[in-house]
C-alpha positions, 0 to 999 in steps of 0.5 A: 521878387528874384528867382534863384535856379538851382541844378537840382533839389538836394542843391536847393535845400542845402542852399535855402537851408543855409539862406534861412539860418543866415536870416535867422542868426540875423534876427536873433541878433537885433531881436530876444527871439526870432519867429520862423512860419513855415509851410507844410507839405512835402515840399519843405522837407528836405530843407529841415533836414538841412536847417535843423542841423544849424548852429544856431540858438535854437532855444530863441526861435519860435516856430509855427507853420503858416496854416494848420488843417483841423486835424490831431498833430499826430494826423497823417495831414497835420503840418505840425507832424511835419514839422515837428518830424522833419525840422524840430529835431538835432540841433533844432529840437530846442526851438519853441513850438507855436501851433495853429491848431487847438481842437474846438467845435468850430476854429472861428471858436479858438482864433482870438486865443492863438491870435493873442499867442501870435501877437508877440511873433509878429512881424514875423522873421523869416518865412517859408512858403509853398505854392501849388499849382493853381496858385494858393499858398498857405491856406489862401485857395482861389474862390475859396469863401473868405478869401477877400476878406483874408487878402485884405490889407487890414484882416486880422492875423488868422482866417479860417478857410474851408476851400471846397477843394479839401476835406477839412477846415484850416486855419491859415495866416492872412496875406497882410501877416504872410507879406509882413515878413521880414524875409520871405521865401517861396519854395517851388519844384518842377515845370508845372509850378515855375509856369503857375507863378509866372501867370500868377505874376500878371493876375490879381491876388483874388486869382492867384494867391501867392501874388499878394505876397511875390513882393520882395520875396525870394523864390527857389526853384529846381527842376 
């Protein structure tokens, strides 16, 4: 793991954006496509704004967040609504869609369908992640139900989580899928988060989510 510092947001998202581009022309040229997971939240938004403006051959890169709620797209909480407002636009609006989501009576219900569809993508290329301040990440909640499981090195690609501190169900990329990215990026703001990351650096993943995935990963920071 390595901490770039940034003297402000706007500089962070310029940078990532440029960081995440260079990693995708990367990928596109070893590769037919290249996979990008990103987080939702208001985090990331910014760095669309920036990334969606690359030149790159957006028409080769697929595009899926790393956890969805069990929300319509068009919900004010759907990460895809993000997405697809923020990032999958300009010169970005060409690149493929891959949504974790699909209404169903229960998610368990639909997993092996978007798995079989997440196959193709995986390892994934490049990753964008977000972290809050009691250390999850993705979907991946401290003392949620399932968590071991979903932390384990062999779990499949996707879990379903009910964290008791959210109102909805979500749909989440496992830990093992999370930290077999190619190039993995985390996103943080402020004093709160950079001080939950470092604790999160000397607590096991069933404490602090994010530690499963710190390996190799570069984290931007701002103020």
């Amino acid at each position: 793991m390595n901490i770039q510092e940034y003297a402000d947001r706007d500089m962070l998202a310029i940078d990532v954006a440029n960081q995440l581009a260079g990693d995708l022309e990367t990928a596109l040229l070893h590769h037919d496509t290249a996979a990008l997971a990103v987080a939702g939240g208001t985090t990331p938004g910014p760095v669309f704004d920036s990334l969606c403006a690359a030149d790159l051959e957006w028409d080769r890169v697929h595009v899926l967040p790393t956890d969805e709620r069990c929300v319509p797209q068009d919900h004010d909480r759907s990460n895809a609504r993000l997405i697809q407002e923020r990032l999958l636009v300009n010169r970005a609006a060409t690149a493929r869609f891959l949504p974790l989501y699909v209404p169903a009576t229960e998610p368990e219900d639909v997993l092996p369908e978007i798995e079989a569809m997440l196959a193709p993508e995986l390892p994934i290329s490049v990753l964008v992640l977000g972290m809050g301040e009691d250390m999850h990440t993705a979907s991946l909640f401290p003392g949620m139900p399932g968590l071991m499981a979903a932390l384990d090195h062999d779990a499949p690609p996707l879990a379903v989580a009910r964290p008791e501190t959210q109102p909805e169900a979500r749909i989440t990329l496992t830990a093992p899928v999370l930290d077999g990215a190619v190039s993995k990026h985390l996103v943080i703001y402020g004093a709160a988060k950079r001080n939950a990351l470092e604790r999160a650096m000397s607590l096991p993943p069933e404490d602090a989510p994010i530690a499963a995935v710190l390996g190799g990963t570069t984290v931007h920071w701002a103020e």
